[in-house]
C-alpha positions in Angstrom: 102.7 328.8 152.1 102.8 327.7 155.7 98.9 328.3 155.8 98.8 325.7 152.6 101.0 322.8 154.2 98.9 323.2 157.4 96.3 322.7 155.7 97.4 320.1 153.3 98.9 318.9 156.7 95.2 318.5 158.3 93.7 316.4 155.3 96.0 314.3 155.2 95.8 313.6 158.9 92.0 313.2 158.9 92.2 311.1 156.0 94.3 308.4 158.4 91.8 308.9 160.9 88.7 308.5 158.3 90.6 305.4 157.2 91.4 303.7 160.3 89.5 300.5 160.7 86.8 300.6 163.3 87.3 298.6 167.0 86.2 295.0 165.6 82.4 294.2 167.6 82.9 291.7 169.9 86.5 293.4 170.9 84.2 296.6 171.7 81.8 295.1 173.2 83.7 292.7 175.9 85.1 295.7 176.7 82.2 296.7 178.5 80.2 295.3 181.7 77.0 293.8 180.0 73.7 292.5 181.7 70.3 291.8 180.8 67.5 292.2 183.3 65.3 288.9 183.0 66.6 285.6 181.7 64.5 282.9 182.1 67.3 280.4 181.7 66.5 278.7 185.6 63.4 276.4 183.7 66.7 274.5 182.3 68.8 274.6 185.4 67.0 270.8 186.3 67.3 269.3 183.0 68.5 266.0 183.3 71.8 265.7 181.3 72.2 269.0 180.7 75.3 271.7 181.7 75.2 275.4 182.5 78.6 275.3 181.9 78.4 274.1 178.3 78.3 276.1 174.9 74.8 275.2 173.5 73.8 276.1 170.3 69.8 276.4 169.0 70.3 273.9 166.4 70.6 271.2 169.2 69.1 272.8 172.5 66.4 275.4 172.8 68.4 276.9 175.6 69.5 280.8 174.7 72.0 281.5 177.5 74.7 279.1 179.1 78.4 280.2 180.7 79.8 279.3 177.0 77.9 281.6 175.4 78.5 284.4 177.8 82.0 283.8 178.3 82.5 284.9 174.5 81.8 288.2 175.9 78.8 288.6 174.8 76.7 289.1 178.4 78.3 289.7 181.5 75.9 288.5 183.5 72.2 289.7 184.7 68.9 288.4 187.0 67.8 285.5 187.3 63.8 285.1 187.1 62.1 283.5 189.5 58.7 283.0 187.5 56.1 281.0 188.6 52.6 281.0 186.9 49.5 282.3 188.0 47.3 280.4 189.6 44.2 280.6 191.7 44.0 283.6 194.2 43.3 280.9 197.3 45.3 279.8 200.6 46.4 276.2 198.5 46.9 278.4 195.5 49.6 280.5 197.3 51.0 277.9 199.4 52.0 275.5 196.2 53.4 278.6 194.2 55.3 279.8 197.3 56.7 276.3 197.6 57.6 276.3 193.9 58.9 280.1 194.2 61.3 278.7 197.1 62.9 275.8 195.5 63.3 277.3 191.9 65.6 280.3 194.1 67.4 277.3 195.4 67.9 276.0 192.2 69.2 278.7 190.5 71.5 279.3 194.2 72.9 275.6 193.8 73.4 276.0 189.8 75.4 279.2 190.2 77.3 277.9 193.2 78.4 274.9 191.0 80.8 277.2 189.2 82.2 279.9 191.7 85.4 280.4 189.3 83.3 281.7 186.1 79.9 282.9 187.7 79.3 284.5 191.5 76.3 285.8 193.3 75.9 289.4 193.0 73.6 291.6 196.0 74.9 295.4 195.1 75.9 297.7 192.1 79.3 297.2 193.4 79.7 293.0 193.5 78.4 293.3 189.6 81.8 296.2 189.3 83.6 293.6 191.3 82.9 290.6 189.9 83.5 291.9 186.1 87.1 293.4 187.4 87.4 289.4 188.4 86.7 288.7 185.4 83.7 286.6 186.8 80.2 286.7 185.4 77.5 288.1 187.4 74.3 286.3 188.7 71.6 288.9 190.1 67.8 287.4 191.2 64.7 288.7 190.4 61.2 287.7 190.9 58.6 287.9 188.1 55.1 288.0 189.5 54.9 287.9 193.2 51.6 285.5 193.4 53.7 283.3 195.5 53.7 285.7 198.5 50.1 285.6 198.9 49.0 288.1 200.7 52.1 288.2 203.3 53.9 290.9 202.0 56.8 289.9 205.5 57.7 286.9 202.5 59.6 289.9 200.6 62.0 290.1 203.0 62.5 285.9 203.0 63.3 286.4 199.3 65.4 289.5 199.9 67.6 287.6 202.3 67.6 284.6 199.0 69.3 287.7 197.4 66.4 288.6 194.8 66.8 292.5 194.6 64.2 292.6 191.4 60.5 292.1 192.0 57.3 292.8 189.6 54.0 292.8 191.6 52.0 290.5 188.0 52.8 288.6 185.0 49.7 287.7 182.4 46.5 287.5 184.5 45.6 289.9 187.0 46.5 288.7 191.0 46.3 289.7 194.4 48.8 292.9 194.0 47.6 294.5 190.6 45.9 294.4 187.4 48.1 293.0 184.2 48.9 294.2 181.0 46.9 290.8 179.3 44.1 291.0 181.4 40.3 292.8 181.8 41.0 295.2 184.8 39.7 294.2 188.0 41.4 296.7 190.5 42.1 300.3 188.2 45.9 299.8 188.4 47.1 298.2 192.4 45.1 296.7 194.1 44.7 298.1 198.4 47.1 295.1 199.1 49.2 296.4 196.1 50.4 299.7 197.3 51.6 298.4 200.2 53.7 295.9 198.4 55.2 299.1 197.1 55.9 300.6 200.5 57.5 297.2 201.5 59.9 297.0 198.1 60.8 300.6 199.0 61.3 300.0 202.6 63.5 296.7 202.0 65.5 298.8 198.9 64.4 296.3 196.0 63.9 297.6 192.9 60.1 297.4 191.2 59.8 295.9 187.6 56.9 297.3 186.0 57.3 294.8 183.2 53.4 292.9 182.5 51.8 295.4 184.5 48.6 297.6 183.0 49.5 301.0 182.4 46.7 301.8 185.6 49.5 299.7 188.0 52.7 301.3 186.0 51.7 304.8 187.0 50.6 304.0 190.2 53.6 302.4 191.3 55.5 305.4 189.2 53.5 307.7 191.7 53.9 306.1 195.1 57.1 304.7 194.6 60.3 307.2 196.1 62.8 305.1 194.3 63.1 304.9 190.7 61.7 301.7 188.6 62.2 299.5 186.3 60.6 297.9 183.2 62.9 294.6 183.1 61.7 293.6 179.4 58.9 295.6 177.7 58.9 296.8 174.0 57.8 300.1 172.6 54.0 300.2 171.7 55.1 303.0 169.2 56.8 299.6 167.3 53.8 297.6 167.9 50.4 298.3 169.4 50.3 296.2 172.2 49.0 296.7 176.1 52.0 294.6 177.2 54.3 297.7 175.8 54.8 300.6 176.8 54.1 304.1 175.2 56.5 306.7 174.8 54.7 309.1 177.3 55.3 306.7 179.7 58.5 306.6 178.8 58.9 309.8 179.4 57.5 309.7 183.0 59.3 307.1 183.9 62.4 309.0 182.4 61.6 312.2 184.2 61.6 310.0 187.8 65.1 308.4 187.1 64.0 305.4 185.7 64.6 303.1 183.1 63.2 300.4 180.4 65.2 297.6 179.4 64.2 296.7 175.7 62.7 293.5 174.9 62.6 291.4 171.6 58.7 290.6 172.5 55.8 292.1 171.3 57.3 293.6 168.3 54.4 292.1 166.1 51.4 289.9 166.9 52.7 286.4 168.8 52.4 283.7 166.1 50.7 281.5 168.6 48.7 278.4 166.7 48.1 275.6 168.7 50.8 273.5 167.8 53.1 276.1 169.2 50.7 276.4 172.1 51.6 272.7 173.1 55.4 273.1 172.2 55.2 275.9 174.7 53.7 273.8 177.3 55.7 271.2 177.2 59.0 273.7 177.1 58.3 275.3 180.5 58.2 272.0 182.0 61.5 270.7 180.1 63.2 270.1 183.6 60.6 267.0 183.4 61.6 265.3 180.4 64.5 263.1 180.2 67.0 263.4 177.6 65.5 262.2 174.7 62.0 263.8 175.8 64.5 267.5 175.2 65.6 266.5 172.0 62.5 265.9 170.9 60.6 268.9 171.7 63.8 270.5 170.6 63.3 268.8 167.0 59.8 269.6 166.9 60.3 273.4 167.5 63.0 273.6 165.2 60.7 272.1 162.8 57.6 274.5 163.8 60.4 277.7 163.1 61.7 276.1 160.0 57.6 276.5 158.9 56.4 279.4 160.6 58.3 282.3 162.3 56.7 282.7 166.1 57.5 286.1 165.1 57.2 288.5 162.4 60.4 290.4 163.4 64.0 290.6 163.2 67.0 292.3 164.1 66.6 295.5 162.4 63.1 295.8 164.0 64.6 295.7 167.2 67.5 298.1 166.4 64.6 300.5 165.0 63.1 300.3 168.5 65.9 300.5 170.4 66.5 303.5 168.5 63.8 305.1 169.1 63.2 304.4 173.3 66.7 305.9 173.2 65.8 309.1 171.1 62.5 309.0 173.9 63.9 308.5 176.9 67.3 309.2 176.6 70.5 307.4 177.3 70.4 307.6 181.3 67.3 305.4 181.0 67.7 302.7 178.5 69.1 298.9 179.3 68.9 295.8 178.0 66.3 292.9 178.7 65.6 290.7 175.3 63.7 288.0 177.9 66.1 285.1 177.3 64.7 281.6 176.9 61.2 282.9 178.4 60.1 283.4 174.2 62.4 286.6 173.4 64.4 286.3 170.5 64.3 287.0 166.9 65.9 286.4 163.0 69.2 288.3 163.9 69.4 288.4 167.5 67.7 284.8 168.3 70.7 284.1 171.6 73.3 285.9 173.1 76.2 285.3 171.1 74.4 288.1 168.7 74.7 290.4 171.0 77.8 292.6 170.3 75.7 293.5 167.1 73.7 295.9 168.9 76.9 297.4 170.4 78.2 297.5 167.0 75.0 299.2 165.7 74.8 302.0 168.5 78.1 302.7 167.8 77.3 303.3 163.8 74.9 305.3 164.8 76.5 307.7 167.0 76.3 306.8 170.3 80.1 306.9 172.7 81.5 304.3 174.7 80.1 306.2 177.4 76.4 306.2 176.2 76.7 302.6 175.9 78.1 301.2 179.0 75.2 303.2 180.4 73.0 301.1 178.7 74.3 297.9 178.6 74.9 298.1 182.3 75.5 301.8 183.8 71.7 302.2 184.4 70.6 299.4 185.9 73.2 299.9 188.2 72.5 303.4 189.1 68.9 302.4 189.7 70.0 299.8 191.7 72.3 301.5 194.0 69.5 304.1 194.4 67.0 301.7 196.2 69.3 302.6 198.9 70.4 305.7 199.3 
């Protein structure tokens, strides 16, 4: 008889616990220190009339990330990109990128500096633990494509003492330091002046972003580097068969050298890029030049161009099926978040950051512990980061 009740006992207890309603998403997810490894949000920073500090939405501003939106507790913070474009591989052709490089860091120091109640700087692994205990968001830098240094590799350590702690050697054409994903190969991988761009990101502790970079240059720099990597937003070419993704061999490797890859919401089909969107594009990485009514504008026209034709042919559970799977590759330990925010990342489901704590919610369906999840929301990058060091 006992035996019965405690058993009678148990089902009813795990019938209360089947029954008890889940931690709502967004409560779940603020819970947790959240970054993502590349926004692109700095092209807005010089917008005439327009506010970090506001709560844009995409039906009135292109923008995907502001301190509104992330306040909601949906992203913690992350880096910063300082992108600049290739250009020609001469002494002018350096000097005017560096020149750009330089005052877009400014930029981005003076727009975070504007609010030091909600948003702070962040150098270390421990000011991004800090800051979130503040209740503060976080504001790492990064450099994508290092074109701007030329071929004076002593200009790392200028942008190192800017506080950029992030750095990939090439974005879409191939440069001075290595061969890109999206170009014909001209050096097999890094180029002579490449490795030693390595040596000098080791040497100064910055972490190296793999991101853009041909598979040659990913496993060169996997090879010579003695600190773990990272891929700051790159997709699975397992979810689309793409050279700017990255397989899940790879994967692997860079797993099995303490690495990680921050999934992207690029390159999860074929880029829907006609020429109208072509020009949109243009025009939107020079927003900071148009005055107000210039930004609405453009913003009409590519709400119109989306309204007719998707840029992508993706959407939220195509992302979640890829997430999935790099997780399943590579594991927990070297997973993390990096959608590339307002540089053409986003997709139907997860098009700006407020949609965030659905991928929280969504790894936690499917298994995956509080635990698991700080890891890869934040707990990673981290790690990687206060490795470059030690």
């Amino acid at each position: 008889m006992k035996a019965i009740t405690l058993t009678l006992g148990a089902l009813a207890l795990s019938g209360c616990v089947a029954t008890r309603p889940a931690e709502d998403p967004v409560a779940l997810h603020a819970r947790m220190l959240t970054l993502d490894t590349h926004l692109d949000t700095a092209l807005h920073f010089g917008r005439a009339g327009w506010r970090f500090d506001a709560r844009h939405s995409l039906a009135d501003d292109m923008s995907q990330v502001d301190l509104g939106r992330m306040k909601q507790g949906a992203l913690d913070g992350g880096f910063f990109a300082i992108y600049t474009d290739q250009g020609p591989l001469t002494p002018r052709g350096y000097a005017d990128a560096l020149a750009f490089a330089r005052a877009r860091s400014d930029l981005i120091d003076r727009t975070i500096a504007a609010y030091p109640t909600r948003i702070a700087p962040a150098l270390t692994a421990a000011d991004a633990q800090r800051l979130g205990r503040e209740g503060r968001l976080i504001a790492f830098k990064s450099i994508e494509n290092s074109y701007p240094l030329g071929e004076d590799l002593s200009l790392l350590a200028e942008f190192r003492a800017r506080g950029v702690r992030l750095a990939g050697p090439v974005h879409g054409k191939n440069n001075q330091f290595a061969d890109s994903a999206t170009d014909t190969p001209r050096w097999g991988g890094l180029s002579p002046l490449g490795r030693q761009w390595v040596a000098e990101m080791n040497r100064l502790g910055m972490v190296i972003d793999a991101s853009h970079s041909s598979d040659a240059a990913f496993d060169q720099m996997l090879a010579l580097s003695k600190h773990p990597i990272l891929l700051s937003h790159s997709s699975l070419r397992s979810a689309h068969d793409h050279p700017r993704n990255l397989d899940e061999g790879r994967l692997r490797a860079l797993a099995a050298k303490g690495g990680a890859m921050c999934i992207s919401t690029i390159y999860l089909s074929e880029m829907n890029l006609t020429p109208e969107r072509a020009e949109l594009f243009t025009a939107y990485e020079t927003i900071a030049s148009l005055d107000p009514a210039g930004q609405a504008d453009l913003t009409r026209r590519w709400n119109a161009l989306n309204a007719r034709e998707k840029m992508w042919d993706a959407n939220f559970e195509t992302f979640m099926a890829m997430l999935l799977r790099a997780i399943e590759v590579g594991g927990v330990d070297h997973i993390c978040i990096g959608a590339d925010w307002d540089g053409g990342g986003g997709i139907d489901g997860i098009d700006d950051i407020t949609a965030l704590p659905k991928v929280t919610a969504r790894l936690k369906a499917a298994g995956y512990s509080d635990a698991d999840l700080e890891k890869i929301w934040s707990g990673n990058v981290l790690r990687i980061l206060d490795a470059q060091t030690h």
